[in-house]
C-alpha positions in Angstrom: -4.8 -9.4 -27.8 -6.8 -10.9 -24.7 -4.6 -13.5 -24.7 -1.4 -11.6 -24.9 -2.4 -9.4 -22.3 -2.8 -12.5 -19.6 0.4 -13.7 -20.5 2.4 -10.5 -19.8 0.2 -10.2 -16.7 1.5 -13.9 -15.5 5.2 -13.2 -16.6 4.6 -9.8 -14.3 3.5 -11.4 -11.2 6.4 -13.3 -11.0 9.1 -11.0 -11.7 7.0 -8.7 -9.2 7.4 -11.2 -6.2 10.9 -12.3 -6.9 12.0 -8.3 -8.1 11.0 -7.5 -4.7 12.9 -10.4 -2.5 16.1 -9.7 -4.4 15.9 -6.0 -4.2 14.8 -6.4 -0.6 18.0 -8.7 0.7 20.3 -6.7 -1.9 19.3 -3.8 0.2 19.4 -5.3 3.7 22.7 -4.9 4.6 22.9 -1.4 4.0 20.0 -0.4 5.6 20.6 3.0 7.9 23.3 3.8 6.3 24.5 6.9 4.4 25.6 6.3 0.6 29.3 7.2 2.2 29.5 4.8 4.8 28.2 2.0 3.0 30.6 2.7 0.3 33.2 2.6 2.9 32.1 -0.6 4.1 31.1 -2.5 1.4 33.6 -0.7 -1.3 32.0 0.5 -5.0 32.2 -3.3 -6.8 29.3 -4.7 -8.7 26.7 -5.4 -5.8 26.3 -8.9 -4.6 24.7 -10.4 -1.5 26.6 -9.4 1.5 24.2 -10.5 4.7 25.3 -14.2 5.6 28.5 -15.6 4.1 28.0 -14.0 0.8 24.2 -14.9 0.8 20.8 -12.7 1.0 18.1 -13.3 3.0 14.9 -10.8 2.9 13.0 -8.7 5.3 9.7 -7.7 6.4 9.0 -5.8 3.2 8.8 -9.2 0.8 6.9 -10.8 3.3 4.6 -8.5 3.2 4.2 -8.4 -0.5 3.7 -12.0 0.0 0.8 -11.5 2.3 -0.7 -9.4 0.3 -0.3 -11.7 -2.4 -2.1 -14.6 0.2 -4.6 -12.7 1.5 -5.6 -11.3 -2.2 -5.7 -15.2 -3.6 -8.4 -16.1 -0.3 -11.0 -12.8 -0.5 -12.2 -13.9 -3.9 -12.4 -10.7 -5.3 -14.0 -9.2 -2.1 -12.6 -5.9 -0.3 -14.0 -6.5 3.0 -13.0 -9.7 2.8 -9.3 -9.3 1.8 -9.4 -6.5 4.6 -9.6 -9.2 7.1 -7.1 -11.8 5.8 -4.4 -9.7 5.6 -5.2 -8.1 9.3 -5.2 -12.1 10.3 -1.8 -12.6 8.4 -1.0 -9.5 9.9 -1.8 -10.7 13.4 0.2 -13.9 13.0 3.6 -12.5 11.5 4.1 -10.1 14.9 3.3 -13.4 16.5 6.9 -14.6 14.9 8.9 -11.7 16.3 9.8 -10.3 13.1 13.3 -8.0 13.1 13.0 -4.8 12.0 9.2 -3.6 11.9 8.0 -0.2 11.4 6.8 1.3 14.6 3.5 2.7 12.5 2.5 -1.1 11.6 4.0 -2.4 14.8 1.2 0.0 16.7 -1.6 -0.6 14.1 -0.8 -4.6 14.5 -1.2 -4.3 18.2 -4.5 -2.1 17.9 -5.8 -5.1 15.4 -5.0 -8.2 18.3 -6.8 -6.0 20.8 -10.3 -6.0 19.1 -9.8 -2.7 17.0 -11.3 -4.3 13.5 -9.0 -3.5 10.5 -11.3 -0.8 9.3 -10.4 1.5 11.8 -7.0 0.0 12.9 -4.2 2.4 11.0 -2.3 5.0 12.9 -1.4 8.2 11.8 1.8 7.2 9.8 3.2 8.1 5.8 5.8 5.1 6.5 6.7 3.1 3.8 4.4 -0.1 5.0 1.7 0.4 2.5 4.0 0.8 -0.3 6.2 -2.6 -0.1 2.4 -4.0 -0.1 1.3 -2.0 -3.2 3.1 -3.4 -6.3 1.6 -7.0 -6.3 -2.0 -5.7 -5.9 -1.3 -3.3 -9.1 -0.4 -6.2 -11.1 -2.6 -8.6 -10.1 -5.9 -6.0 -10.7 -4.0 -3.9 -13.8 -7.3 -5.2 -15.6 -9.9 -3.5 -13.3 -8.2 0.1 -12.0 -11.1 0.8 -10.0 -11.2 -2.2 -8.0 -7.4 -2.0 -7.7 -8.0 1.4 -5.9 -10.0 0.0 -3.6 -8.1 -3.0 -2.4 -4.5 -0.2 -2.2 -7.0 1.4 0.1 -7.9 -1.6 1.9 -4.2 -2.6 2.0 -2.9 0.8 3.4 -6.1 1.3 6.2 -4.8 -1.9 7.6 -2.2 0.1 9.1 -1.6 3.3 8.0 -4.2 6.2 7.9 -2.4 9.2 6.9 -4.0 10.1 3.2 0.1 10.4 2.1 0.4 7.4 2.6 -2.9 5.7 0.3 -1.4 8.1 -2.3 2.1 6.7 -2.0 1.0 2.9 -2.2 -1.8 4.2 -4.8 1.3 5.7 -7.2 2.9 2.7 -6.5 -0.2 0.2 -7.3 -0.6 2.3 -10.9 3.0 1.9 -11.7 2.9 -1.6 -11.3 0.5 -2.3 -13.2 2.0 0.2 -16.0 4.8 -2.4 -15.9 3.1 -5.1 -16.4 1.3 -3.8 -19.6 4.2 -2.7 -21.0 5.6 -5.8 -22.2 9.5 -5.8 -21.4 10.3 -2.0 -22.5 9.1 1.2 -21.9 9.1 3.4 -23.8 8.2 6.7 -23.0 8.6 7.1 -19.2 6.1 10.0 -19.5 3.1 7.7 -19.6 3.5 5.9 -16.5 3.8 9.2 -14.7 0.6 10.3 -16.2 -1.0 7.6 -15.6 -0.3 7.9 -12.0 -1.2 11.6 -12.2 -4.8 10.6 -13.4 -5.3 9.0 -10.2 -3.7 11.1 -7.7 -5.0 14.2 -6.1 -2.4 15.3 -3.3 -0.6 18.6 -4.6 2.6 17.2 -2.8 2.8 14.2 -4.5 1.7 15.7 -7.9 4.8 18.2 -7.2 7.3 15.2 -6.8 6.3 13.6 -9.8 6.9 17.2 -11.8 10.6 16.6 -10.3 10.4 12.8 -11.5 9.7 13.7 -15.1 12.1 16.8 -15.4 15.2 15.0 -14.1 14.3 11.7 -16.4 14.1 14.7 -18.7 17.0 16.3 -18.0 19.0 12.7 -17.7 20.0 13.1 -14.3 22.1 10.6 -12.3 19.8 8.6 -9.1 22.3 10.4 -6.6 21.1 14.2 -8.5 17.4 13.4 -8.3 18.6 12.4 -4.4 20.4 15.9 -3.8 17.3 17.9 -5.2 14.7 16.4 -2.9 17.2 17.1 0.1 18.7 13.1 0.7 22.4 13.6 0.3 22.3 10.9 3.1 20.4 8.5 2.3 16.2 8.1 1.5 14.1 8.5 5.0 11.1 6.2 5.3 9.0 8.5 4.3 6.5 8.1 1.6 7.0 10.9 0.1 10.5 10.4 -0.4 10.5 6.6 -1.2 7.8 7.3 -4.0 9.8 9.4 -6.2 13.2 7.8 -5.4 11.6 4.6 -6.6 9.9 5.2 -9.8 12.8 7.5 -11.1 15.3 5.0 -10.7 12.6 3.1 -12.2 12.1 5.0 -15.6 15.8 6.1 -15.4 16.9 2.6 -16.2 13.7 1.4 -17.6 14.2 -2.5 -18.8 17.4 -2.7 -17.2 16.6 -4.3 -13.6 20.6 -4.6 -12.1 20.9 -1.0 -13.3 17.6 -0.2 -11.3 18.0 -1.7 -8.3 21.7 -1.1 -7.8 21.6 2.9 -8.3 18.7 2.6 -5.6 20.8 1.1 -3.3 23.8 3.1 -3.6 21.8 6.1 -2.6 21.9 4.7 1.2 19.2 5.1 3.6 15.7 2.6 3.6 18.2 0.7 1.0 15.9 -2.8 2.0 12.9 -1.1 1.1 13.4 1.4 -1.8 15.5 -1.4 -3.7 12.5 -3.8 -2.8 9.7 -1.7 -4.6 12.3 -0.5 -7.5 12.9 -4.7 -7.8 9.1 -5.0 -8.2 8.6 -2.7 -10.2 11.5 -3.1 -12.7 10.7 -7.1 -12.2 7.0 -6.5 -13.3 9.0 -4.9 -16.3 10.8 -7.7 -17.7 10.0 -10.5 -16.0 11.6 -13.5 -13.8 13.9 -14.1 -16.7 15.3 -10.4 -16.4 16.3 -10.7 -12.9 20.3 -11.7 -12.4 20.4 -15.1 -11.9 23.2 -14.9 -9.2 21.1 -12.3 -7.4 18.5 -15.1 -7.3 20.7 -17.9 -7.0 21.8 -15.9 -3.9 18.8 -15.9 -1.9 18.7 -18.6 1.2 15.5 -18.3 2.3 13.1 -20.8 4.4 10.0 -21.4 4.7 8.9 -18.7 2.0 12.1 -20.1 -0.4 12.2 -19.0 -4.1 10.8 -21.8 -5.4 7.9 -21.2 -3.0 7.7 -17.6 -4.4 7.2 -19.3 -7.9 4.6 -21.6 -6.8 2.8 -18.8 -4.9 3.1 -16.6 -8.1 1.6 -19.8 -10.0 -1.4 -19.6 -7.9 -1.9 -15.9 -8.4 -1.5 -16.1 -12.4 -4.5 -18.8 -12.0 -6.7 -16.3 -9.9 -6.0 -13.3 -12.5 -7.1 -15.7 -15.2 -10.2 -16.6 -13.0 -11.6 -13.5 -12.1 -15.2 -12.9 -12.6 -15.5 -16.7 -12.6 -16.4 -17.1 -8.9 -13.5 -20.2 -8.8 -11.7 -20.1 -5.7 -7.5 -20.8 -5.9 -6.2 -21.2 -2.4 -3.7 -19.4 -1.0 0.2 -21.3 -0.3 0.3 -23.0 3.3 2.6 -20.6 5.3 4.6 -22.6 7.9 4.3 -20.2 10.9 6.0 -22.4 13.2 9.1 -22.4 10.9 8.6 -18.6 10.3 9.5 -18.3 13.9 12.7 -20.0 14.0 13.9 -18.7 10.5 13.2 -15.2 13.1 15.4 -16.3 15.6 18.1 -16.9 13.3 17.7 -14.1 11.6 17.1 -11.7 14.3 20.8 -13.1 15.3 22.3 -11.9 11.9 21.2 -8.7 12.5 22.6 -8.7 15.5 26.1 -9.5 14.1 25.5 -6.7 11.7 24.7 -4.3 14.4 27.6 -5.0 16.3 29.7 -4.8 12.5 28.8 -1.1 12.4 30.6 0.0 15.2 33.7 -0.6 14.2 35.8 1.5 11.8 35.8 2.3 8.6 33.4 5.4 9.4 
């Protein structure tokens, strides 16, 4: 049972890393905009990569899953110590001039290079930053729940210190690591929710997830669940709206991943990021091998490639397996020189696309 437990684990990490890139560039291009334009835009055929030449690249949400993922591989196990890798990987990525960063992590990022330690560096923000962070700590510590609590925590502090949002990553973390326990199916939706309940203790939240669970009752359509929580126009970046959107579309399509992450997207809005954690989570569900291989296929990305995804979700399969042991597996080299032109390039995409959206159709 041990045994067959690590191996769903391993299968999970890696569908949870690459879930999230294809989810995330899927997303990109429609980022901002309401369910109607993009549908105007981009038409209502299957969805396929749409931001370079018919190829995806991803955003700041994957790389910060893979940060967390680096950061996580060099504490060995200890908070404190994870706290201030990530806050040094943290540091370094504004250094590249990242496109499109959250003005709550942006502010916390600049707080850390000015001496504020990480402890104390989070502003008072329920973005969506701790979130897109969440899902590879949950599957990497779905063994130990308590210690996984305590590294969401660490995670979200970093830069965000509005209690919504350690719930939000916290709900996040737990469904994760439902996913990767489950095996490939799920088959009641209902535990995941309560198992997220058990940990939660915002009356908000606990609300939103009643809604969750009586529209996967109910069998209502993504674009319902939307209307009811008042985002006919797309998800905000709000925790509290991302959460729910996310682990309904989720359940709704449990074991289905292009099902998943497509009715995410078509509801418009934080597209990049909702579609990211839905890809992570619905990836931890069934794997690498469940994720489209043109989705994949589709992905130009440099110097955190794919294949560099795999090898960094090797290394994390062999620190699961290790924990407790006191053995040390280091973290991928990161090319941050290459990081910053990959920037520059695409910083200039974005640009393009900027400039795409003032033109008709409206």
């Amino acid at each position: 049972m041990q045994q067959q437990q690590v191996t769903l684990r391993s299968v999970a990490i890696e569908g949870t890393l690459l879930g999230m890139a294809v989810g995330d560039a899927l997303g990109l291009p429609r980022e901002g905009l309401s369910a109607r334009r993009a549908e105007r835009m981009f038409g209502t055929d299957e969805l396929r990569h749409r931001f370079f030449f018919g190829y995806g690249m991803v955003s700041d949400d994957t790389e910060h899953t893979c940060m967390t993922a680096q950061a996580w591989l060099a504490s060995q196990g200890d908070v404190p110590r994870f706290r201030r890798c990530l806050a040094w990987r943290l540091r370094w990525w504004l250094l590249g001039l990242p496109a499109g960063i959250g003005m709550g992590t942006l502010k916390a990022i600049l707080k850390l290079w000015i001496g504020i330690p990480a402890s104390r560096s989070g502003v008072r923000s329920a973005g969506n930053g701790p979130a897109m962070r969440a899902p590879i700590l949950g599957v990497c510590l779905e063994a130990t729940p308590d210690v996984m609590v305590e590294f969401v925590r660490a995670s979200t502090r970093i830069t965000h210190n509005d209690p919504r949002a350690e719930q939000g990553a916290l709900a996040i973390a737990v469904a994760a690591a439902c996913a990767a326990r489950c095996g490939g199916t799920i088959d009641q939706p209902d535990e995941p929710i309560q198992s997220i309940r058990a940990v939660i203790d915002d009356a908000e939240l606990l609300s939103l997830l009643d809604q969750v669970a009586e529209h996967l009752a109910r069998n209502s359509t993504a674009a319902e669940f939307a209307r009811d929580l008042g985002l006919d126009r797309g998800v905000t970046g709000y925790i509290y709206h991302t959460v729910p959107i996310a682990l309904f579309c989720w359940l709704r399509h449990r074991g289905d991943f292009r099902a998943s992450v497509e009715q995410s997207i078509r509801l418009g809005g934080d597209t990049d990021t909702v579609a990211g954690i839905v890809g992570a989570l619905a990836g931890a569900t069934v794997g690498s091998k469940g994720i489209p291989q043109d989705w994949l296929d589709g992905i130009i990305e440099w110097p955190c490639s794919i294949a560099w995804m795999r090898q960094l979700a090797e290394r994390l399969n062999q620190q699961a397996k290790q924990q407790g042991t006191g053995e040390m597996v280091r973290p991928r080299p990161h090319n941050w020189p290459g990081h910053f032109l990959r920037n520059l390039f695409f910083a200039a995409v974005v640009l393009v696309h900027g400039f795409r959206r003032l033109l008709p159709p409206y």
